[in-house]
TORGU-227182 format. One record per residue (C-alpha): residue number from 1; x, y, z. Coordinates in steps of 0.1 Angstrom, whole numbers. Last residue first. Example, Ala and Ser with C-alpha at 12.3 -4.5 7.8 and 13.67 -1.06 7.14 Angstrom:
BEGIN
@k->2 | east->137 | north->-11 | up->71
@k->1 | east->123 | north->-45 | up->78
This chain:
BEGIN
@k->499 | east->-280 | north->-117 | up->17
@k->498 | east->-256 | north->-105 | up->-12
@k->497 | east->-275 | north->-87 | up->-41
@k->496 | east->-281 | north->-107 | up->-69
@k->495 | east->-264 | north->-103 | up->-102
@k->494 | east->-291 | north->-89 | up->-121
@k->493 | east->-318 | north->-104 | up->-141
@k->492 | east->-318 | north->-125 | up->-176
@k->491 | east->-280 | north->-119 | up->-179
@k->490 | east->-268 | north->-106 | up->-208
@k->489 | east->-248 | north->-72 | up->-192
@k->488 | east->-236 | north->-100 | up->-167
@k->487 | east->-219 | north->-117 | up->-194
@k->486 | east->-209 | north->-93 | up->-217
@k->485 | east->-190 | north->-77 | up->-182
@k->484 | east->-175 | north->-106 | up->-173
@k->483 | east->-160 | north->-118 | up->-205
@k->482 | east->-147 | north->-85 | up->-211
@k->481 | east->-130 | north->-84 | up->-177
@k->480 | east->-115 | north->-117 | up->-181
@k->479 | east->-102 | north->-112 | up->-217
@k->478 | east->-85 | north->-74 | up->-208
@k->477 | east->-73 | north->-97 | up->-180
@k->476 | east->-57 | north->-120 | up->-205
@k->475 | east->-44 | north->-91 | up->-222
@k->474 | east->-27 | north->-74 | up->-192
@k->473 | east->-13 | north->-110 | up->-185
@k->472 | east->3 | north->-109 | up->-222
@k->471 | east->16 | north->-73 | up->-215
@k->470 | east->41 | north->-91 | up->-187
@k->469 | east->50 | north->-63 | up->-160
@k->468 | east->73 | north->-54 | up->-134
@k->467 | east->98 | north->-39 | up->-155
@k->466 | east->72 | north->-10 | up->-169
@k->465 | east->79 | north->2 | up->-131
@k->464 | east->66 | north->7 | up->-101
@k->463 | east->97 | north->8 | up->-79
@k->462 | east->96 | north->46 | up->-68
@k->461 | east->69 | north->32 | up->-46
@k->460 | east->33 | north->33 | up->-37
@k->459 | east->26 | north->-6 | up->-46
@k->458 | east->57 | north->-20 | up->-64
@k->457 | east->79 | north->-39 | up->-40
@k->456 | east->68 | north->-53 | up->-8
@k->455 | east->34 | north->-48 | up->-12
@k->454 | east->37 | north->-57 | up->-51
@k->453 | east->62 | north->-80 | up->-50
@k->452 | east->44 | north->-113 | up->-58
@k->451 | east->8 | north->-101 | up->-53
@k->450 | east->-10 | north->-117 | up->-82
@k->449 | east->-46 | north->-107 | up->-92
@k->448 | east->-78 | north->-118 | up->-72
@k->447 | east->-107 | north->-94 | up->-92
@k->446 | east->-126 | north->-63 | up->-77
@k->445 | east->-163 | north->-65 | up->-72
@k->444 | east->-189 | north->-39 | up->-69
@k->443 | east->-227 | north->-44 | up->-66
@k->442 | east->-254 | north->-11 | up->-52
@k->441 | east->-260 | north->-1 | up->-18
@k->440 | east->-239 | north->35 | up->-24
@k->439 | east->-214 | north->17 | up->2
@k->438 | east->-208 | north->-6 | up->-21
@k->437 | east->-204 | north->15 | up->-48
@k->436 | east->-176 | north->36 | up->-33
@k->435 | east->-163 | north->5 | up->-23
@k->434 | east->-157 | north->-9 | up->-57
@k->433 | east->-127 | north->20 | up->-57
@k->432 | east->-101 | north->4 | up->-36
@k->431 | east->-90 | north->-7 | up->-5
@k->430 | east->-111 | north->-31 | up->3
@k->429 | east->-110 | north->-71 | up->-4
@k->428 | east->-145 | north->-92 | up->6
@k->427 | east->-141 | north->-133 | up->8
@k->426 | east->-161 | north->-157 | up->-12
@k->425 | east->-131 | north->-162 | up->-34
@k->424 | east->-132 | north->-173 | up->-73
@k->423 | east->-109 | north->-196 | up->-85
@k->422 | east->-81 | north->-198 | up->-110
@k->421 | east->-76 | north->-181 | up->-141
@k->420 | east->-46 | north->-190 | up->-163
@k->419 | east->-63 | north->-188 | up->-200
@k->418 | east->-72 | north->-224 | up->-198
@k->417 | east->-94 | north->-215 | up->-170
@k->416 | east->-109 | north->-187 | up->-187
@k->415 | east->-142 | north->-212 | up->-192
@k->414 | east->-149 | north->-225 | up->-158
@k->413 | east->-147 | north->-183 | up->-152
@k->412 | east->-182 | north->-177 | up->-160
@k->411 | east->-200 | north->-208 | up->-145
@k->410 | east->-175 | north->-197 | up->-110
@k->409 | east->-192 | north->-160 | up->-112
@k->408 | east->-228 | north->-175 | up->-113
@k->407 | east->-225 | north->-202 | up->-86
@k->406 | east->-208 | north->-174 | up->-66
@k->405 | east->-235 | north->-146 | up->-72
@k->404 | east->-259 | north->-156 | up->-44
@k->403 | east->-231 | north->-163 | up->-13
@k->402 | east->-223 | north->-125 | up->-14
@k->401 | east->-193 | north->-125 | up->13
@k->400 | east->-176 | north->-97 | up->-7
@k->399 | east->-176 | north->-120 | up->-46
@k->398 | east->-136 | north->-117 | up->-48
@k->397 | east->-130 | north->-124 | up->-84
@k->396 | east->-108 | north->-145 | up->-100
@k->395 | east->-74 | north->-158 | up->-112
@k->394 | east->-72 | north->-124 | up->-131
@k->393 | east->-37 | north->-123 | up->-149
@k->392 | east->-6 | north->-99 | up->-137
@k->391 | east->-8 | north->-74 | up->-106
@k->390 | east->-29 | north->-60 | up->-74
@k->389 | east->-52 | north->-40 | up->-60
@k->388 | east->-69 | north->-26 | up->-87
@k->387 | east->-95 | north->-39 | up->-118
@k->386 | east->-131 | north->-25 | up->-107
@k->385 | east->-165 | north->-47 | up->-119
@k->384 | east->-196 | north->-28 | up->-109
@k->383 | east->-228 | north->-44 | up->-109
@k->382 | east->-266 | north->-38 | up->-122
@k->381 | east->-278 | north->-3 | up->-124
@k->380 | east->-314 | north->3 | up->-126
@k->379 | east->-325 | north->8 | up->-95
@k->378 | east->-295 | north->29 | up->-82
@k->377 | east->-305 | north->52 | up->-111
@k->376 | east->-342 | north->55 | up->-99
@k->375 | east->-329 | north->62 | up->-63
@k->374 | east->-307 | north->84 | up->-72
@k->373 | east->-325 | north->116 | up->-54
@k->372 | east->-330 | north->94 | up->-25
@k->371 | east->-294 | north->92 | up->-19
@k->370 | east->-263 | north->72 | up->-38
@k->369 | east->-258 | north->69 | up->-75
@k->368 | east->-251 | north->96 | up->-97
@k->367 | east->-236 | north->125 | up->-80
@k->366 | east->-224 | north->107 | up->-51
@k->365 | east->-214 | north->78 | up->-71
@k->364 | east->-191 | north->97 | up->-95
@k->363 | east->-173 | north->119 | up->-61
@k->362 | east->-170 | north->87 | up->-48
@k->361 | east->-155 | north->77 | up->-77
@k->360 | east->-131 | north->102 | up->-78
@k->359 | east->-122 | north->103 | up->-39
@k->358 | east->-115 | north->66 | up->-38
@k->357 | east->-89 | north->84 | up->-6
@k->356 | east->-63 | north->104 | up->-19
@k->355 | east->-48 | north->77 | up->-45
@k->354 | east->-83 | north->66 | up->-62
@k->353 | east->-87 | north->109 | up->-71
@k->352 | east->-90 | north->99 | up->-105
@k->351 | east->-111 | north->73 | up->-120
@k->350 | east->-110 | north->58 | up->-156
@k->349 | east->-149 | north->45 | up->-161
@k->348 | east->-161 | north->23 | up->-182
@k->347 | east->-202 | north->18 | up->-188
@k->346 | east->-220 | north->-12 | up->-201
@k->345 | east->-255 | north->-9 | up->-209
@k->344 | east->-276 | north->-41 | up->-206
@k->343 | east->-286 | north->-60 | up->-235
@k->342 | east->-251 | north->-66 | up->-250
@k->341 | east->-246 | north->-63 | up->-284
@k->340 | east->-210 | north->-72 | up->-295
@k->339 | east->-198 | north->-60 | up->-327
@k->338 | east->-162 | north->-79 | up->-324
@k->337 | east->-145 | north->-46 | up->-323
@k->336 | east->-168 | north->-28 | up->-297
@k->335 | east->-166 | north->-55 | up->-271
@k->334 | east->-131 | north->-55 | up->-277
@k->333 | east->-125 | north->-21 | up->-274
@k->332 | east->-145 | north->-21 | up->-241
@k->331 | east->-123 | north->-47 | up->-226
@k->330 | east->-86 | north->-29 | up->-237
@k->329 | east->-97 | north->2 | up->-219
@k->328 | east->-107 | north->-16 | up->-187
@k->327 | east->-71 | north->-36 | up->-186
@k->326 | east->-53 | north->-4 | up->-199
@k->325 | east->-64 | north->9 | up->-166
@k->324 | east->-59 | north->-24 | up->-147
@k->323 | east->-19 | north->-22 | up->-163
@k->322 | east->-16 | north->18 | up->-154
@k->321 | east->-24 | north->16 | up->-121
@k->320 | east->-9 | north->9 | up->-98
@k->319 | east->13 | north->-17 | up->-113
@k->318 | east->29 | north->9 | up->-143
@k->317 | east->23 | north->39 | up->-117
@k->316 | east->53 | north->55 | up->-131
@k->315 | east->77 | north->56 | up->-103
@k->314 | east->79 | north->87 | up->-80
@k->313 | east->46 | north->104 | up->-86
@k->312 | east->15 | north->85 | up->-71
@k->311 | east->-8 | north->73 | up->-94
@k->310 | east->-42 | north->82 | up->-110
@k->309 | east->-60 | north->63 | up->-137
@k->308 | east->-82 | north->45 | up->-113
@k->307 | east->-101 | north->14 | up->-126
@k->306 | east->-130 | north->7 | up->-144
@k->305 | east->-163 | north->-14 | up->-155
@k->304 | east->-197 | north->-6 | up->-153
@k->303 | east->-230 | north->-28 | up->-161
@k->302 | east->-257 | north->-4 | up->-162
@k->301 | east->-297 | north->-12 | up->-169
@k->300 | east->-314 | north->14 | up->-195
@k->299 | east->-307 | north->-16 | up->-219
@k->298 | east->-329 | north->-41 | up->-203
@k->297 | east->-370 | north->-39 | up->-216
@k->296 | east->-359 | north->-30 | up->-252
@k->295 | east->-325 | north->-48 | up->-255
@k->294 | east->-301 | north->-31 | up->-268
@k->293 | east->-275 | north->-20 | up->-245
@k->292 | east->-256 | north->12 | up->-255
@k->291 | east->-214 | north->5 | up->-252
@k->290 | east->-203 | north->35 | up->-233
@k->289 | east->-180 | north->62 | up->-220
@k->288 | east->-165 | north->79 | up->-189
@k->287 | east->-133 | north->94 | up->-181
@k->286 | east->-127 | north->110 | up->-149
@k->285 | east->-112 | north->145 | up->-138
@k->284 | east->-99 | north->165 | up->-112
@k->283 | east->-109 | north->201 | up->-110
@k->282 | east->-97 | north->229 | up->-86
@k->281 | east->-112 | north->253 | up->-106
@k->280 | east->-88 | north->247 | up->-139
@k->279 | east->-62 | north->273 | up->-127
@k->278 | east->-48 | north->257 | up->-96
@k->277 | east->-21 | north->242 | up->-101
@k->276 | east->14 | north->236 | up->-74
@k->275 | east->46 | north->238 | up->-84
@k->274 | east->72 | north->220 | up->-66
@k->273 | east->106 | north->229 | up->-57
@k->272 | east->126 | north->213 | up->-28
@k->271 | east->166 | north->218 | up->-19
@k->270 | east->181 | north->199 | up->6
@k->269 | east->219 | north->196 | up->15
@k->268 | east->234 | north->172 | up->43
@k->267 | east->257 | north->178 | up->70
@k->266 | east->274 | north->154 | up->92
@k->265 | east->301 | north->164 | up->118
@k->264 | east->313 | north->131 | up->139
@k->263 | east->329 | north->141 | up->169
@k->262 | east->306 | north->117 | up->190
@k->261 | east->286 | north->92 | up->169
@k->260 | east->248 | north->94 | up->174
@k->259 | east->240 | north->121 | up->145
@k->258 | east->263 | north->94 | up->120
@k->257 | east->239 | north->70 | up->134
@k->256 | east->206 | north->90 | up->122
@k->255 | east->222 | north->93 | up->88
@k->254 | east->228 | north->57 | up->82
@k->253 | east->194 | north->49 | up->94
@k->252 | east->175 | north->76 | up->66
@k->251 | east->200 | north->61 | up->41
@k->250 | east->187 | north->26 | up->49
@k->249 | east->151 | north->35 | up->52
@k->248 | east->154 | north->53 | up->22
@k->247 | east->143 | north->87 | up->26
@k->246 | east->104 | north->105 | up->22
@k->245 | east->106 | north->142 | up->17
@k->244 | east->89 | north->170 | up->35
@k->243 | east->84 | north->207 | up->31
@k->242 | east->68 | north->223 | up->59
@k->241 | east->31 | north->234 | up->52
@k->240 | east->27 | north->274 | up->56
@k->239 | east->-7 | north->278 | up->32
@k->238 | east->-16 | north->241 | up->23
@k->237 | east->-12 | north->209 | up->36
@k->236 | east->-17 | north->193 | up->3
@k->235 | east->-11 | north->154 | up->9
@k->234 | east->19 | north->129 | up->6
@k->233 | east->24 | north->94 | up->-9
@k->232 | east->55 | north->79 | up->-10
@k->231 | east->73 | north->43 | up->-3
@k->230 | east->108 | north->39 | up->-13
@k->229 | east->124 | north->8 | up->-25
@k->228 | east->164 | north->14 | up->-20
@k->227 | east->165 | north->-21 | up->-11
@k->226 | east->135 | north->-23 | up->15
@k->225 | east->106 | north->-2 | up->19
@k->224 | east->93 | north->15 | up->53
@k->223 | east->104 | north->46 | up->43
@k->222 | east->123 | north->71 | up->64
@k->221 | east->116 | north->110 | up->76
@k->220 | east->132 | north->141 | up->66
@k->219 | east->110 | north->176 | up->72
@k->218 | east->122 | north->207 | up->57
@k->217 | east->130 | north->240 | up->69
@k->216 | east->110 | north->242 | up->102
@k->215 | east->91 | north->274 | up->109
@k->214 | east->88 | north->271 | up->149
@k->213 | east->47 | north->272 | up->138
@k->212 | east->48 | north->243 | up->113
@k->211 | east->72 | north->222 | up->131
@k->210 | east->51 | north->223 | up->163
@k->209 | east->19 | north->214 | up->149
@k->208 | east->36 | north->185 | up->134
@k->207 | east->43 | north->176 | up->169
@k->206 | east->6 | north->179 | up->183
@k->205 | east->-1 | north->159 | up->152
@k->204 | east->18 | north->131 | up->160
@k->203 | east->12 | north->134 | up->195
@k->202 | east->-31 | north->126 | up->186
@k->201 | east->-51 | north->158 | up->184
@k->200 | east->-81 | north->156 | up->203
@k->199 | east->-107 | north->136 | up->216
@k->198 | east->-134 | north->154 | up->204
@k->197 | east->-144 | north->123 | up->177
@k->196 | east->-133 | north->94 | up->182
@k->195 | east->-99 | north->81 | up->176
@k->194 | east->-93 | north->55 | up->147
@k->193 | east->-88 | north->18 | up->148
@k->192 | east->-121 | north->8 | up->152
@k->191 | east->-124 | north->-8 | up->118
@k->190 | east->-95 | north->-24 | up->98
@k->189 | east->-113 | north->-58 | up->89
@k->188 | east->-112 | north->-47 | up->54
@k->187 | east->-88 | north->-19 | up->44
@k->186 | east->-67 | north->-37 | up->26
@k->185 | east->-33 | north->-52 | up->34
@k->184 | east->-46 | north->-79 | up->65
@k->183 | east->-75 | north->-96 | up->42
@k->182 | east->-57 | north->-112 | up->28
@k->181 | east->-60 | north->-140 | up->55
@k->180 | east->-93 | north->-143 | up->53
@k->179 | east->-91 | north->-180 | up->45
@k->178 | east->-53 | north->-195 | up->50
@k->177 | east->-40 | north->-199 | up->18
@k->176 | east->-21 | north->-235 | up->6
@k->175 | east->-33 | north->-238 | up->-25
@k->174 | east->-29 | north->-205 | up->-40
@k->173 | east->-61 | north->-187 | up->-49
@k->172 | east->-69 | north->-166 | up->-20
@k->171 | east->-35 | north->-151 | up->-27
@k->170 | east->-11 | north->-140 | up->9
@k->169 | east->1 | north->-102 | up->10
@k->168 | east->33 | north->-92 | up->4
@k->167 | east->55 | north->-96 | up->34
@k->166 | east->89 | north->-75 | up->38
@k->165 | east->79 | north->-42 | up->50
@k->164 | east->104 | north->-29 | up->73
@k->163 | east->103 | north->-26 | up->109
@k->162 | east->139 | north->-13 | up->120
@k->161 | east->136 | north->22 | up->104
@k->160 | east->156 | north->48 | up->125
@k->159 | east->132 | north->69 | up->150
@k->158 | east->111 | north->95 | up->130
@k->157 | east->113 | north->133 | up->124
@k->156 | east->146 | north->140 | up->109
@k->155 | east->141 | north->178 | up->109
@k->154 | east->166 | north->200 | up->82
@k->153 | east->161 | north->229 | up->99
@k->152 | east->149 | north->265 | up->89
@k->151 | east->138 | north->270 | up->128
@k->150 | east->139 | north->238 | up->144
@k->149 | east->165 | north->252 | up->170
@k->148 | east->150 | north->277 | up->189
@k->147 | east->118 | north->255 | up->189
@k->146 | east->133 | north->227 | up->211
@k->145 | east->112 | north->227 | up->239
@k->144 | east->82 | north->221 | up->219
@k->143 | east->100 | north->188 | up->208
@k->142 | east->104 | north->177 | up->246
@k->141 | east->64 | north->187 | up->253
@k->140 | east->54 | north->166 | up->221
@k->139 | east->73 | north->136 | up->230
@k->138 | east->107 | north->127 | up->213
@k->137 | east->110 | north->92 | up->195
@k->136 | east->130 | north->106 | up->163
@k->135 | east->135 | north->144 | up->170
@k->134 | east->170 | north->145 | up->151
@k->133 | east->180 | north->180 | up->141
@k->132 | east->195 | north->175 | up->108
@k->131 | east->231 | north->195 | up->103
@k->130 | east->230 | north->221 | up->74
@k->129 | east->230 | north->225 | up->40
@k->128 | east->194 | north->244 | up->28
@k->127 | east->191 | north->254 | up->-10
@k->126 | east->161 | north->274 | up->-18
@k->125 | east->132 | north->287 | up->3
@k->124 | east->120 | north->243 | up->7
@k->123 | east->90 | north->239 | up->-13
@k->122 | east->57 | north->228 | up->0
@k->121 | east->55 | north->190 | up->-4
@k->120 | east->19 | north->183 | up->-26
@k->119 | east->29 | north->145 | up->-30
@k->118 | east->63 | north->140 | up->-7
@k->117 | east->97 | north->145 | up->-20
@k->116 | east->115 | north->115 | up->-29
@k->115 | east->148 | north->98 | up->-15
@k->114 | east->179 | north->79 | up->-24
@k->113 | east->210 | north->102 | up->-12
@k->112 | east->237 | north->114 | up->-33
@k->111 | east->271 | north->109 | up->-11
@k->110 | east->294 | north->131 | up->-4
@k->109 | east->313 | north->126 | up->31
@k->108 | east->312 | north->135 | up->65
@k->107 | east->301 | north->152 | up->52
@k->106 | east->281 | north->169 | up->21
@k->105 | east->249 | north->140 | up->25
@k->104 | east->227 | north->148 | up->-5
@k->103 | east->193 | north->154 | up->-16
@k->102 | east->187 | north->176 | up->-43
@k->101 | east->150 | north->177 | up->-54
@k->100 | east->135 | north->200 | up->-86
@k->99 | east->104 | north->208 | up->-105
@k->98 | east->78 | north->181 | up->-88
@k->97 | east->45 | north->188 | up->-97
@k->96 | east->11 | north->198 | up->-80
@k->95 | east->-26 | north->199 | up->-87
@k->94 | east->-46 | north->217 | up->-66
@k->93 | east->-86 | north->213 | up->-52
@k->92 | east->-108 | north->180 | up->-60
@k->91 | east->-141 | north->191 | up->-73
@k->90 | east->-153 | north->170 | up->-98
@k->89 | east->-154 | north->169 | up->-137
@k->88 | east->-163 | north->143 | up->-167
@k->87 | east->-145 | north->139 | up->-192
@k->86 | east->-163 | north->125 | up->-220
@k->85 | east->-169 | north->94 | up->-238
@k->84 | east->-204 | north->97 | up->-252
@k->83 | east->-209 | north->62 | up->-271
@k->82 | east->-180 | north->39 | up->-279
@k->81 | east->-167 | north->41 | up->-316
@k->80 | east->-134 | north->25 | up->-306
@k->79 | east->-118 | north->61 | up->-314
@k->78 | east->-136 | north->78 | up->-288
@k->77 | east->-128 | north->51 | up->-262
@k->76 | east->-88 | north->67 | up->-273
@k->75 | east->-96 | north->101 | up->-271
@k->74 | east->-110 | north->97 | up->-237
@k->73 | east->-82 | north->78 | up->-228
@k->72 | east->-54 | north->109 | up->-240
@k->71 | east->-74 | north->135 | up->-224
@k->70 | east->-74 | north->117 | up->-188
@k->69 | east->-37 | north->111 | up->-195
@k->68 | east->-34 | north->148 | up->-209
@k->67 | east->-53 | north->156 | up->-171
@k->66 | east->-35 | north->133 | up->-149
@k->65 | east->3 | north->147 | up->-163
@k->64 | east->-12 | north->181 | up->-157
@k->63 | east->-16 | north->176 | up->-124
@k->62 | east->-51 | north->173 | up->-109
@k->61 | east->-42 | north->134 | up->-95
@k->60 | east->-9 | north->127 | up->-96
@k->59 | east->-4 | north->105 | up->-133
@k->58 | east->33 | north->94 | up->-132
@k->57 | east->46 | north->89 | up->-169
@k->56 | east->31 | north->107 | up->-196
@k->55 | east->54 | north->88 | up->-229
@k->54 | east->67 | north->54 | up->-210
@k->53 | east->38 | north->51 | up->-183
@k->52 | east->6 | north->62 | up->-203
@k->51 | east->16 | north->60 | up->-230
@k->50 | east->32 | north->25 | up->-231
@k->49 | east->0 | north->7 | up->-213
@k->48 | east->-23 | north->19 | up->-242
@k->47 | east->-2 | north->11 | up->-270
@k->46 | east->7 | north->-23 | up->-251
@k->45 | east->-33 | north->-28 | up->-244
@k->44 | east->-39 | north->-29 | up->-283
@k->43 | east->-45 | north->-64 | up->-289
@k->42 | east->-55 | north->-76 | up->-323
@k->41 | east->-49 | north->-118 | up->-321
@k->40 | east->-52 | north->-124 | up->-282
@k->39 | east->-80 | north->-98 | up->-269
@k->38 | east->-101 | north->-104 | up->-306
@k->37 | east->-102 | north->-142 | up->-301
@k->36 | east->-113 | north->-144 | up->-266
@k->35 | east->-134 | north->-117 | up->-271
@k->34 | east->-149 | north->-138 | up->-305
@k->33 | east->-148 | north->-171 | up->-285
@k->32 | east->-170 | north->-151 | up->-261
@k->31 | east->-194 | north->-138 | up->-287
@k->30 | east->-195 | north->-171 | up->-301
@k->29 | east->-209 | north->-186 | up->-266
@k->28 | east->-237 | north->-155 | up->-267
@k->27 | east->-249 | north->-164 | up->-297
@k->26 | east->-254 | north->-205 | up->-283
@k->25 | east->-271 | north->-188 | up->-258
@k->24 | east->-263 | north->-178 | up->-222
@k->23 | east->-292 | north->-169 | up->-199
@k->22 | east->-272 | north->-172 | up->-172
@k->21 | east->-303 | north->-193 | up->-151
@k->20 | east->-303 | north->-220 | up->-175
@k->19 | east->-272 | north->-234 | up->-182
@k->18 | east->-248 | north->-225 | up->-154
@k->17 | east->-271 | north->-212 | up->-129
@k->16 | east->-287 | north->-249 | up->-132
@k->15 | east->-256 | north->-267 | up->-137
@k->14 | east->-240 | north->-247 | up->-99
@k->13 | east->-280 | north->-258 | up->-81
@k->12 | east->-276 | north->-296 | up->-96
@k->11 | east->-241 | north->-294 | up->-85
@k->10 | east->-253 | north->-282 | up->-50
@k->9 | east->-279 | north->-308 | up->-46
@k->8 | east->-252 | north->-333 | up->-54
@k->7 | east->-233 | north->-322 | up->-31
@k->6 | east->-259 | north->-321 | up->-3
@k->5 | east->-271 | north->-360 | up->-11
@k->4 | east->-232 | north->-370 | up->-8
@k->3 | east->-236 | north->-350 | up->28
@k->2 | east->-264 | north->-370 | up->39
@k->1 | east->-296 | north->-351 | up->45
């Protein structure tokens, strides 16, 4: 076959998905002018957005910030009209806030130093102001010799920063981008990089080891962020865990070569207090509501849309992910304001947990979706549309290497073209909470967004901000995501599954 006959196979294949095989009416066109219409005249996502960065702020997950922002969404679905919104529990284990950090350097100078405690840090007993102990590129056997003098220090555990992070990650829809070359900032492609099972604790955690049982004070180590941007995440280590705290890079460096100059005395002052949570069972939380379908044969069928409420705590989680939170919210209250009735279900969700591993909607998927005893759900439930990973307007969607949908998902966004969106990408993305779903055998997509500062910038850091942000691309994704979800809730079958 020659290759004009090819194309022109493939157009007639693209027109026939387009017209016929969508199932799209001339009712279902209004509808979309209507969610076009509805997201641009009467949009709420600024009210939505503003709470829950300006008035809660940073959402960690279990913390009481998490669970009045978790009480604050299912209020608002509630006041759309939507069916059943409800918080729904799963077992995650303590919340924790930060009550109090001084960081200083005392000499050979003052100087207030740019850092964060870590997520879950252990508090520090009271004010420490001493000189670090700098174990920066030491083996395990050279640290353990040192445990007469880690007791109540101030440990700088790393060697100075000299790789910083100064890439953001390429966009499949730019026009010169390299296929698969996104791929490097998620977790696709990452495979194989772990150490098997039995074969024992890595140096890392041979040292940390160390630390814990010489009683260390607190723990100092740098970020890989630029500019004062400070990267933080952290974990719950529990009964004895060191304090730790995450410096600037350039402050971290500045210390370490005071350390190295002869005669030099430096000193800095610590002092961490958290609080950790565990009155509510060691519950997180997600948010769940719906729009009923309504067609007789369909409407037990599920098309689900969501994001992850959760952040980390140093910024305000405007980026990640308060803008594809409001994003999700905004969707379903314009499918309810403009009366749509889809035929399928469609389901948000507002996940926690997204931060410590997708744990909240794997926690969802477990319960609902995945194993034998699901089966009858995993039948019936269509695709899953998550909004993560990312910043600004949809361009398009990442369709995970499933060949099948792509003439579907490019007839969809031909129309949200004039409303900035791009192209579609064959290519998969990871990192975020479709997986869950994946890996439960059933659809999940997450959309091509703009990554203009957000690795570098924004993603993890003290840095995500309200600043970074333009509420009119929150709206057109609120458009996007809408459009998406009517769409494939109106199909005559289900997105099919990649070959």
């Amino acid at each position: 076959m020659s290759m004009m006959r090819k194309l022109a196979l493939v157009g007639v294949l693209v027109v026939a998905w387009t017209g016929l095989g969508s199932g799209q009416s001339a009712s279902d066109r209004g509808i979309l002018d209507r969610i076009r219409a509805e997201g641009l005249q009467h949009s709420q996502v600024e009210k939505v957005f503003s709470m829950l960065t300006v008035e809660i702020g940073p959402r960690l997950t279990a913390s009481p910030a998490h669970k009045r922002a978790a009480e604050f969404v299912r209020a608002e679905l509630a006041s759309y009209g939507l069916d059943n919104p409800r918080l729904d529990p799963w077992q995650f284990g303590r919340g924790w806030s930060l009550e109090k950090l001084t960081l200083e350097l005392v000499e050979p100078r003052y100087m207030p130093l740019v850092g964060y405690a870590d997520g879950w840090s252990a508090s520090t007993s009271g004010e420490i102001v001493a000189t670090p102990v700098f174990i920066g590129g030491k083996t395990p056997e050279q640290v353990d010799a040192m445990r007469a003098q880690l007791k109540g220090a101030i440990v700088m555990t790393q060697p100075m920063m000299a790789n910083f992070v100064r890439k953001d990650r390429p966009n499949p829809t730019a026009d010169d981008y390299a296929p698969n070359s996104a791929a490097y900032a998620t977790s696709v492609g990452q495979a194989g990089r772990g150490r098997g099972a039995g074969a024992g604790p890595t140096p890392a955690q041979r040292i940390a080891q160390t630390l814990k049982n010489a009683g260390a004070g607190v723990l100092l180590k740098p970020s890989i962020g630029e500019h004062g941007t400070v990267f933080v995440t952290g974990r719950d280590g529990g009964p004895g865990a060191v304090p730790s705290i995450t410096l600037s890079g350039e402050h971290y460096n500045m210390i370490a070569r005071s350390l190295e100059r002869p005669g030099v005395q430096v000193r800095v002052r610590v002092n961490v207090q958290g609080r950790f949570y565990d009155n509510d069972g060691g519950n997180a939380y997600n948010v769940i509501a719906e729009l009923p379908g309504t067609d007789p044969v369909l409407k037990d069928e599920v098309v689900m849309i969501g994001g992850h409420l959760d952040s980390w705590h140093t910024g305000v989680g405007a980026t990640d992910n308060a803008d594809g939170s409001a994003t999700a919210i905004e969707a379903m209250r314009i499918l309810k304001a403009i009366g749509a009735r889809p035929r399928r279900t469609i389901r948000v969700a507002l996940w926690g947990g997204e931060e410590q591993g997708l744990l909240g909607s794997k926690a969802w998927v477990q319960q609902h979706l995945a194993g034998d005893a699901n089966a009858a759900a995993r039948a019936k439930f269509d695709t899953y549309f998550n909004i993560d990973n990312g910043t600004g307007k949809i361009y398009g969607w990442y369709l995970q290497n499933n060949t099948e949908a792509l003439p579907i998902f490019d007839s969809w966004l031909e129309p949200l073209k004039s409303l900035g969106a791009k192209r579609n990408t064959i290519e998969p993305v990871g990192s975020t909470d479709h997986l869950s779903f994946i890996d439960a055998g059933v659809q999940g997509f997450n959309p091509v967004q703009d990554y203009v500062n957000y690795d570098i910038r924004t993603h993890h850091t003290n840095m995500d901000t309200e600043d970074r942000l333009d509420m009119n691309d929150i709206k057109q994704a609120a458009i996007v995501m809408a459009t998406y979800a009517y769409n494939a809730a109106n199909l005559d079958r289900k997105i099919p599954s990649k070959k």
